[in-house]
Biopython code that builds the backbone (N, CA, C, O; Angstrom):
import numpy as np
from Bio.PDB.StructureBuilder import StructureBuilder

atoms = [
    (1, "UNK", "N", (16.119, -5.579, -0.124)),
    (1, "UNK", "CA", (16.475, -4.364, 0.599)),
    (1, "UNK", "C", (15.578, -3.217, 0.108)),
    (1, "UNK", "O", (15.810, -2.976, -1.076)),
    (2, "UNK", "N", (14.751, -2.535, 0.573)),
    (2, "UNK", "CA", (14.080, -1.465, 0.166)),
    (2, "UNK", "C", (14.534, -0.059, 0.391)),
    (2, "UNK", "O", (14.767, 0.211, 1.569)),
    (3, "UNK", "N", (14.648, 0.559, -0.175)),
    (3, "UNK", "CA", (14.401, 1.604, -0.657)),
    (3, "UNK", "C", (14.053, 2.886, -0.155)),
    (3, "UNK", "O", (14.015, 3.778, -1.002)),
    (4, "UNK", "N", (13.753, 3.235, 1.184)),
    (4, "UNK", "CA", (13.517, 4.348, 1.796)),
    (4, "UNK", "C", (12.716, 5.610, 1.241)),
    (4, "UNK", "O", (11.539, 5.939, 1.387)),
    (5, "UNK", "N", (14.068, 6.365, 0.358)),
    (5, "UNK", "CA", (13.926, 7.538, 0.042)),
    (5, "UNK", "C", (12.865, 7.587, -1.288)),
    (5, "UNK", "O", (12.030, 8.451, -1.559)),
    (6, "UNK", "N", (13.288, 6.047, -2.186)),
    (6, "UNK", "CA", (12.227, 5.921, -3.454)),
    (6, "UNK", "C", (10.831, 5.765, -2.649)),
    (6, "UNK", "O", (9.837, 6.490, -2.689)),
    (7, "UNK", "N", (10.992, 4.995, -2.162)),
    (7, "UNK", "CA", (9.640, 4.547, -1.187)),
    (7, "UNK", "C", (8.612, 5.741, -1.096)),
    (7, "UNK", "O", (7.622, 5.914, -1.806)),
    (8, "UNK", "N", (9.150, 6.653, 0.110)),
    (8, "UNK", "CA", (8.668, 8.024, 0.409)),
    (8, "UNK", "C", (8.086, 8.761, -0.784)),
    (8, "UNK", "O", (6.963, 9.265, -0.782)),
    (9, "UNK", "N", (9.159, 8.791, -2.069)),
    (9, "UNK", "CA", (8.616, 9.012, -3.059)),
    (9, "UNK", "C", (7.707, 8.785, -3.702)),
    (9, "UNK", "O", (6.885, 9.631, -4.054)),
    (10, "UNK", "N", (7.672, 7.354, -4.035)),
    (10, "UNK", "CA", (6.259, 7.122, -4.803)),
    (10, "UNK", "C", (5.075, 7.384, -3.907)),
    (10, "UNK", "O", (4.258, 8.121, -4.460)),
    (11, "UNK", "N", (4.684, 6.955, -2.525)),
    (11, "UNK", "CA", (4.294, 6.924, -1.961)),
    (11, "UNK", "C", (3.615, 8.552, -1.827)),
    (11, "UNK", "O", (2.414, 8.697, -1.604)),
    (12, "UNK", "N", (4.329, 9.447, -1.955)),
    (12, "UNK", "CA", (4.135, 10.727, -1.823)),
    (12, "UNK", "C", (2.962, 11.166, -3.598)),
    (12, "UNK", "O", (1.859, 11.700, -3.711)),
    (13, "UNK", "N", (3.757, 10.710, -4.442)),
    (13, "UNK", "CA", (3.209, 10.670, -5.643)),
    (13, "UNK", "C", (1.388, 10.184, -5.462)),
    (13, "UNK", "O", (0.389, 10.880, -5.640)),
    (14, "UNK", "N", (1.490, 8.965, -5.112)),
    (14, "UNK", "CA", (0.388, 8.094, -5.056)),
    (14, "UNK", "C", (-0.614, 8.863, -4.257)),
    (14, "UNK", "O", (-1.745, 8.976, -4.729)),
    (15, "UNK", "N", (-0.373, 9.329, -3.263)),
    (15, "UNK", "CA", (-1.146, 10.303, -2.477)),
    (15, "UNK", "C", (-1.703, 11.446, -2.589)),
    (15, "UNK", "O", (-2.702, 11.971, -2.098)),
    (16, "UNK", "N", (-0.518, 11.903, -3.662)),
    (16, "UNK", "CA", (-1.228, 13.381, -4.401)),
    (16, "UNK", "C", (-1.376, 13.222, -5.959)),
    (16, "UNK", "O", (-1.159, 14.232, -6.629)),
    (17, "UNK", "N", (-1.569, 12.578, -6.318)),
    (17, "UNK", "CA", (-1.762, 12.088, -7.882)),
    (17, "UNK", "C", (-2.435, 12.904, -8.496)),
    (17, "UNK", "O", (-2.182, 13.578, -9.494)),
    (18, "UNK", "N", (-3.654, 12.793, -7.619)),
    (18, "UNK", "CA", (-4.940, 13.316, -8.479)),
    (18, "UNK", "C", (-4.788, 14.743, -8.192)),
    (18, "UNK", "O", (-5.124, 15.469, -9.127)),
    (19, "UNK", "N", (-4.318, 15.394, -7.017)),
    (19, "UNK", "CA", (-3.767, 16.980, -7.200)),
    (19, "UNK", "C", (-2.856, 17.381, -8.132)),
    (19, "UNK", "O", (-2.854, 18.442, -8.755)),
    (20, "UNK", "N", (-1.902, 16.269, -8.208)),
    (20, "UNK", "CA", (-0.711, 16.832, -9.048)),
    (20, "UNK", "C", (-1.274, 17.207, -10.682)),
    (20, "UNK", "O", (-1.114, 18.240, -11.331)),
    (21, "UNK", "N", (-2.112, 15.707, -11.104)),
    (21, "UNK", "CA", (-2.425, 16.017, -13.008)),
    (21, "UNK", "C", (-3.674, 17.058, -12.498)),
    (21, "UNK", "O", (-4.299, 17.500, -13.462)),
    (22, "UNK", "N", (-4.030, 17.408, -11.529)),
    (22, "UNK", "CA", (-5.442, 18.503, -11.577)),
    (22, "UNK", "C", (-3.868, 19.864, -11.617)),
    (22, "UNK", "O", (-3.679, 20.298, -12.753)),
    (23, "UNK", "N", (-3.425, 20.125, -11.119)),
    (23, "UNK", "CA", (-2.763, 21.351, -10.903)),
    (23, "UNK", "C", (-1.364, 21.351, -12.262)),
    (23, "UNK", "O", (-0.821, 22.388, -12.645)),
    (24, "UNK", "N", (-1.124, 20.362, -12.633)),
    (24, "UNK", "CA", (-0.149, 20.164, -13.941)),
    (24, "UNK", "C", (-0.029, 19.411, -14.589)),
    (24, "UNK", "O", (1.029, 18.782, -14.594)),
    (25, "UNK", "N", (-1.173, 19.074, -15.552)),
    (25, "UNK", "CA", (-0.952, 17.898, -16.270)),
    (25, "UNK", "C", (-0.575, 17.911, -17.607)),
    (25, "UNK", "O", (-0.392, 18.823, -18.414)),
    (26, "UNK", "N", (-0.491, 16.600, -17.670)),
    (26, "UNK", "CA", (0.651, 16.638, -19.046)),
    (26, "UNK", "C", (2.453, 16.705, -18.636)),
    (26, "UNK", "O", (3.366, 16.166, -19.261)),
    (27, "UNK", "N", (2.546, 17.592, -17.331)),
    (27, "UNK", "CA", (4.205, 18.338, -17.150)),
    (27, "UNK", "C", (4.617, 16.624, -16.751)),
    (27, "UNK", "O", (3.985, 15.567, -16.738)),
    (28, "UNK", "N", (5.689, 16.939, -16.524)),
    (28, "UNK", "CA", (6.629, 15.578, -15.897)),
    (28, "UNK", "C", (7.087, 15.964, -14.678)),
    (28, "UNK", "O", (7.823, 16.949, -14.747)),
    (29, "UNK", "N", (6.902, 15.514, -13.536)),
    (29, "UNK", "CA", (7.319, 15.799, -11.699)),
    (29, "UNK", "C", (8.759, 15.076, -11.535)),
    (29, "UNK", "O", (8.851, 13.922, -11.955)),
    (30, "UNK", "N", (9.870, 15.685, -10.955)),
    (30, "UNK", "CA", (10.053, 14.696, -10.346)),
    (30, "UNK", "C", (10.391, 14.679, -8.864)),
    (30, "UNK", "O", (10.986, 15.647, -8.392)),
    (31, "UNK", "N", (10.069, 13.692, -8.130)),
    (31, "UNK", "CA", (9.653, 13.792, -6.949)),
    (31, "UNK", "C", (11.286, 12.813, -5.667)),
    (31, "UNK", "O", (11.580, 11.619, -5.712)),
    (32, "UNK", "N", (11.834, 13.716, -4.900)),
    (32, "UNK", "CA", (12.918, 13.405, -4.485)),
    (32, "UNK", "C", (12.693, 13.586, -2.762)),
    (32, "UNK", "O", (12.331, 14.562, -2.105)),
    (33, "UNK", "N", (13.144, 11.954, -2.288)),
    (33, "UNK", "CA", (12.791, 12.252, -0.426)),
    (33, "UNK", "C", (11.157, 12.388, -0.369)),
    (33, "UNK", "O", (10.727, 12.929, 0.650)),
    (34, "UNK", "N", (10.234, 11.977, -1.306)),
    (34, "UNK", "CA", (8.715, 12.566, -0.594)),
    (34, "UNK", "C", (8.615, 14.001, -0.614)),
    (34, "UNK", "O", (7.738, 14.535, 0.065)),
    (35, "UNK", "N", (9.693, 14.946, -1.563)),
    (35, "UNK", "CA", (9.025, 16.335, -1.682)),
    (35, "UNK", "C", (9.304, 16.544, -3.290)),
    (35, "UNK", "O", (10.384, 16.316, -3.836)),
    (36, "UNK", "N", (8.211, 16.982, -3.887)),
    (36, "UNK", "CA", (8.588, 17.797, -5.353)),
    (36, "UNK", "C", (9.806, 18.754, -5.053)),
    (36, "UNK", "O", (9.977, 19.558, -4.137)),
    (37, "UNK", "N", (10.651, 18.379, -6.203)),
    (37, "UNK", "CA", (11.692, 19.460, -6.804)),
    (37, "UNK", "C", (11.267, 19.899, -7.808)),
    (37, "UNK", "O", (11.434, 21.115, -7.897)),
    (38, "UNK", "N", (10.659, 19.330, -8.828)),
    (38, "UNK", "CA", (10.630, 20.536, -9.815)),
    (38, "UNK", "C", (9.593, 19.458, -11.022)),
    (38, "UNK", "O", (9.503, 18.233, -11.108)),
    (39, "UNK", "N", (8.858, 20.707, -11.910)),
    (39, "UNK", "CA", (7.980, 19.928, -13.305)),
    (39, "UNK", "C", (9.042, 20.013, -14.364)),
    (39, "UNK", "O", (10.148, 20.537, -14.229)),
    (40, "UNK", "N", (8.560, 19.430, -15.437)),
    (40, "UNK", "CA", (9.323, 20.041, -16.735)),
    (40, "UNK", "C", (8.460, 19.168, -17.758)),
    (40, "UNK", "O", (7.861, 18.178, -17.336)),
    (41, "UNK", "N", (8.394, 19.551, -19.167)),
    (41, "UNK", "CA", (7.804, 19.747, -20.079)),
    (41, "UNK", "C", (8.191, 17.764, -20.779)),
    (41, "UNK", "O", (7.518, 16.939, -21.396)),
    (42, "UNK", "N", (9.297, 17.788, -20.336)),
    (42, "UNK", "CA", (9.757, 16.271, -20.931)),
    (42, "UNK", "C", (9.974, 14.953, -20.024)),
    (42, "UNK", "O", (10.004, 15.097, -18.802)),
    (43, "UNK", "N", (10.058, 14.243, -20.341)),
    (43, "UNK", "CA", (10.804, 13.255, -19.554)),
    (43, "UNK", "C", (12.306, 13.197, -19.281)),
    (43, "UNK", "O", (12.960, 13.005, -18.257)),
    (44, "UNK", "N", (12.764, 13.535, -21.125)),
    (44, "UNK", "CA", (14.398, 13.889, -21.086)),
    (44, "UNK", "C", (14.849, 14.645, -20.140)),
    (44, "UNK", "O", (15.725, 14.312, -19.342)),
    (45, "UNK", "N", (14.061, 16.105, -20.189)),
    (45, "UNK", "CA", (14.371, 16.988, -19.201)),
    (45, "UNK", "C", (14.209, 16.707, -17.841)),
    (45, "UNK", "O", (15.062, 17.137, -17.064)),
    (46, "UNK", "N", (13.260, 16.060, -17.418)),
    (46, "UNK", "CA", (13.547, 15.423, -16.411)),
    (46, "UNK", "C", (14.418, 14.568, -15.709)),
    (46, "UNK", "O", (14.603, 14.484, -14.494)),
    (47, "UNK", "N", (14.854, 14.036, -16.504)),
    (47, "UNK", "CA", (15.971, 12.844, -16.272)),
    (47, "UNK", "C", (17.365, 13.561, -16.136)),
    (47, "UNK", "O", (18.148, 13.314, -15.218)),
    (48, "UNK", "N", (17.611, 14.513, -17.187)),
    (48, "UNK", "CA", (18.652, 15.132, -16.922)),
    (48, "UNK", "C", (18.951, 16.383, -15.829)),
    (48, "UNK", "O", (20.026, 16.696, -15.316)),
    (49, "UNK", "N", (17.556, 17.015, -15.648)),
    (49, "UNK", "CA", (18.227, 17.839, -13.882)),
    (49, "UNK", "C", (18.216, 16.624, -12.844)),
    (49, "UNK", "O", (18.913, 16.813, -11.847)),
    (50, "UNK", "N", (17.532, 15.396, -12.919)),
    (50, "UNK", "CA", (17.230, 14.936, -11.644)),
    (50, "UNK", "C", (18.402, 14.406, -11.408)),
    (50, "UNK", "O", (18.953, 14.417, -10.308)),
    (51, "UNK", "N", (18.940, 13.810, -12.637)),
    (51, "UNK", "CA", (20.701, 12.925, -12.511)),
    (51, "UNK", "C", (21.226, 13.997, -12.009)),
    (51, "UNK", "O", (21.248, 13.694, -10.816)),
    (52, "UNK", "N", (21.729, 15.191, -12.095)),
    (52, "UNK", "CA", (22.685, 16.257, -11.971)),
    (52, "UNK", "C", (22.731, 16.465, -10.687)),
    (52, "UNK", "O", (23.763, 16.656, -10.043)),
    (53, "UNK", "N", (21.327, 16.430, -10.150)),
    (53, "UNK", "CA", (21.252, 16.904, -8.532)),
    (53, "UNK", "C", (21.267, 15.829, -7.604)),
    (53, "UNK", "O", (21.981, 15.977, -6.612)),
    (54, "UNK", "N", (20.574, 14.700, -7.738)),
    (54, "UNK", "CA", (20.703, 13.553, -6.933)),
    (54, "UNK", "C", (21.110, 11.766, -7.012)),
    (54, "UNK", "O", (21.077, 11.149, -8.077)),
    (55, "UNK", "N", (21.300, 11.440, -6.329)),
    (55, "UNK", "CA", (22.135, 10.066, -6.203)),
    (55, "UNK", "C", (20.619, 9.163, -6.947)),
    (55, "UNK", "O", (19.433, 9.177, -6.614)),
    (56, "UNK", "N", (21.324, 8.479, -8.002)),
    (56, "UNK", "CA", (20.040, 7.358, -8.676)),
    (56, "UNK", "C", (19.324, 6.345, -7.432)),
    (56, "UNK", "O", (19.681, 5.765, -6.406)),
    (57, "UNK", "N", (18.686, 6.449, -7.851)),
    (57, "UNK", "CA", (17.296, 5.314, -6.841)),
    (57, "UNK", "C", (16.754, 6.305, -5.480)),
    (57, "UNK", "O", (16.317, 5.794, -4.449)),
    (58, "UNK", "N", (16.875, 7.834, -5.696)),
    (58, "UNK", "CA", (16.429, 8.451, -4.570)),
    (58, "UNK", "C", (15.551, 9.466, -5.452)),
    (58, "UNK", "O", (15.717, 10.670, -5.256)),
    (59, "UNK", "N", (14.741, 9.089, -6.292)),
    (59, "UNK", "CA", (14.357, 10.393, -7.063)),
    (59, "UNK", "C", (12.714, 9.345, -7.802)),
    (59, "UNK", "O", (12.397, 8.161, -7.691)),
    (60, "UNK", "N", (12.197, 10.272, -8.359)),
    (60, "UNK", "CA", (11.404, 8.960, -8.842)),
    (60, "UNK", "C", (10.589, 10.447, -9.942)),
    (60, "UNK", "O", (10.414, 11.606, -9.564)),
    (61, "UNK", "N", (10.173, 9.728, -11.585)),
    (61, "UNK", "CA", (9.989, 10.665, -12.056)),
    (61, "UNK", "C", (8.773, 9.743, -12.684)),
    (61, "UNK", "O", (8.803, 8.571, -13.060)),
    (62, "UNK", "N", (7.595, 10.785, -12.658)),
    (62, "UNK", "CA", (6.354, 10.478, -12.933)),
    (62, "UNK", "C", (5.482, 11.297, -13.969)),
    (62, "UNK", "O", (5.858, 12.416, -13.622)),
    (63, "UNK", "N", (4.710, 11.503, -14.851)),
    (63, "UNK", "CA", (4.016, 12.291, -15.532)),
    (63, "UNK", "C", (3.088, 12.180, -15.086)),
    (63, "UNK", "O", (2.693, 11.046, -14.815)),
    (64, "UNK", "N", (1.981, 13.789, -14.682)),
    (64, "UNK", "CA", (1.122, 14.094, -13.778)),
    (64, "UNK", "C", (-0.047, 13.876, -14.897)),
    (64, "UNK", "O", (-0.343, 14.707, -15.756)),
    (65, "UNK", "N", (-0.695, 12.507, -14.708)),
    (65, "UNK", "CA", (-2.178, 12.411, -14.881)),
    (65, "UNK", "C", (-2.664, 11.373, -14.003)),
    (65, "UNK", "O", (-2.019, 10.848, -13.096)),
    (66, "UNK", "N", (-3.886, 11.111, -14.353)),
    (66, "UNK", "CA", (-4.949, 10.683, -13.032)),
    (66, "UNK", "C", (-4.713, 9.877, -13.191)),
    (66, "UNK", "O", (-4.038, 9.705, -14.206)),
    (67, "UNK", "N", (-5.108, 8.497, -12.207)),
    (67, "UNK", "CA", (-5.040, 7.390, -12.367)),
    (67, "UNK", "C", (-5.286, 6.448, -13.442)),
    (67, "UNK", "O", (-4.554, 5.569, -13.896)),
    (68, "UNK", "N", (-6.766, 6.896, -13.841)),
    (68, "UNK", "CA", (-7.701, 6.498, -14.917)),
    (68, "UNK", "C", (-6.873, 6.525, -16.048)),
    (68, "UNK", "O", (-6.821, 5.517, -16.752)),
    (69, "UNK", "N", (-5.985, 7.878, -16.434)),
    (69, "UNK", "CA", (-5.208, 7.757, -17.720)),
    (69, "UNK", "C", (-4.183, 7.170, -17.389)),
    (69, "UNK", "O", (-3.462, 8.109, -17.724)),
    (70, "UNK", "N", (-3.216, 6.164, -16.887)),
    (70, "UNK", "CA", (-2.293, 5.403, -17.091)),
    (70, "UNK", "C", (-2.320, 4.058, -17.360)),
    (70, "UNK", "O", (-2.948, 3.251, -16.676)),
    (71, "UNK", "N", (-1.816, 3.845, -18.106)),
    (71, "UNK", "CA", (-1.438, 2.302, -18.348)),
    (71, "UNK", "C", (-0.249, 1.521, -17.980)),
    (71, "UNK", "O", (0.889, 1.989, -17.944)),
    (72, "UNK", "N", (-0.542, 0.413, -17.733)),
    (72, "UNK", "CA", (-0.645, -0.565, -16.390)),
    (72, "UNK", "C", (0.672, -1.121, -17.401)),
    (72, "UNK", "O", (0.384, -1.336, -18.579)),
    (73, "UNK", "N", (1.912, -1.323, -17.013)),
    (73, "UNK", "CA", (3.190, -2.181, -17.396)),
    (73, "UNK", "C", (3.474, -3.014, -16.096)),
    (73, "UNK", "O", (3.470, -2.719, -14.901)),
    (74, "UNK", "N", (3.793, -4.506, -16.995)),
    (74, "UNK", "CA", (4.345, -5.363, -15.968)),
    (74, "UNK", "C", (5.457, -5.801, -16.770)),
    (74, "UNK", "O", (5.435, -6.057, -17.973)),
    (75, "UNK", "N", (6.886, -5.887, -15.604)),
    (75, "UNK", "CA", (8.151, -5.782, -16.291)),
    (75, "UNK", "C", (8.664, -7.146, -15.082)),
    (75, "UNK", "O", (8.488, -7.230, -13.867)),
    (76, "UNK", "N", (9.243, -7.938, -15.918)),
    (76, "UNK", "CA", (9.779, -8.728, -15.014)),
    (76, "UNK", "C", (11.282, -9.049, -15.296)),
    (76, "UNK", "O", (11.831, -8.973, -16.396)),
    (77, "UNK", "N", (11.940, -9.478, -13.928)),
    (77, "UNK", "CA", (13.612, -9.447, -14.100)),
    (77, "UNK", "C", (13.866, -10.211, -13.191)),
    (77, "UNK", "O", (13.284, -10.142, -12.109)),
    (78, "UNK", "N", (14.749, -11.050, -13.454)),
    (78, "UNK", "CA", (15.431, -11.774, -12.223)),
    (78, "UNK", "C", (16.239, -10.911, -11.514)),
    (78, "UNK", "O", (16.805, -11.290, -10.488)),
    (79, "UNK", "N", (16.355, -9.801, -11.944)),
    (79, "UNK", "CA", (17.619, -8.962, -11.381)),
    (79, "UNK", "C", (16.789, -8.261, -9.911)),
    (79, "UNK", "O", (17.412, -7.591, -9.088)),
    (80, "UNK", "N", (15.113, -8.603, -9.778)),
    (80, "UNK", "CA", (14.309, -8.468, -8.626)),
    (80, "UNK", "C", (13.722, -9.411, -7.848)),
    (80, "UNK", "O", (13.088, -9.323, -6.796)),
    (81, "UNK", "N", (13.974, -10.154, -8.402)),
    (81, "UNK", "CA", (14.052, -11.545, -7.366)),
    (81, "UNK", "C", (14.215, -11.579, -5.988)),
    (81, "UNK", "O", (14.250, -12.658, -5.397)),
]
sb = StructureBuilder()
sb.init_structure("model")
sb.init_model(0)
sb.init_chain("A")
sb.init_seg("    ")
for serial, (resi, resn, name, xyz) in enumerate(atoms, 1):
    if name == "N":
        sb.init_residue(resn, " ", resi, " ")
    sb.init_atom(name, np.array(xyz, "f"), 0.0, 1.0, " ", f" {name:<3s}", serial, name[0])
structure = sb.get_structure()
C-alpha cells in the first residue's frame, strides 16, 4: 500500500535537494504533503514539532545537504515485504 502524502514528500525533497542544502545546510527540514513546514537545528527538534502537528507516515524529515554528502543505508525488514 503506498503512501501518498510520504510519497509527495520525499519526492518533493528529491527535487529540491540541491536548493534546500544550497539555501540551509546543515538545518534539518521537515517536509509534510510535498510542502516545507519548517527547519530546525536538530533532528530531536525535528521529530518533536513534526509528531505534535501531524499524523506519523505523512511527514518525512531530512537534513539539507547535497546529494554527494549522504550516505547510502540499506535497512532490511520483513515487516516490508
Amino acid at each position: 500500500m503506498k503512501n501518498k502524502a510520504f510519497d509527495r514528500s520525499y519526492d518533493y525533497f528529491i527535487a529540491h535537494q540541491n536548493q534546500l542544502a544550497g539555501d540551509h545546510h546543515g538545518e534539518v527540514v521537515v517536509i509534510q504533503n510535498g510542502r516545507v513546514e519548517d527547519y530546525f537545528e536538530s533532528e530531536r527538534d525535528a521529530c518533536l514539532a513534526a509528531k505534535g502537528k501531524h499524523p506519523a507516515g505523512t511527514y518525512i524529515i531530512r537534513k539539507c545537504i547535497g546529494p554527494d554528502e549522504e550516505r547510502k543505508v540499506i535497512v532490511r525488514s520483513r515487516a516490508w515485504s
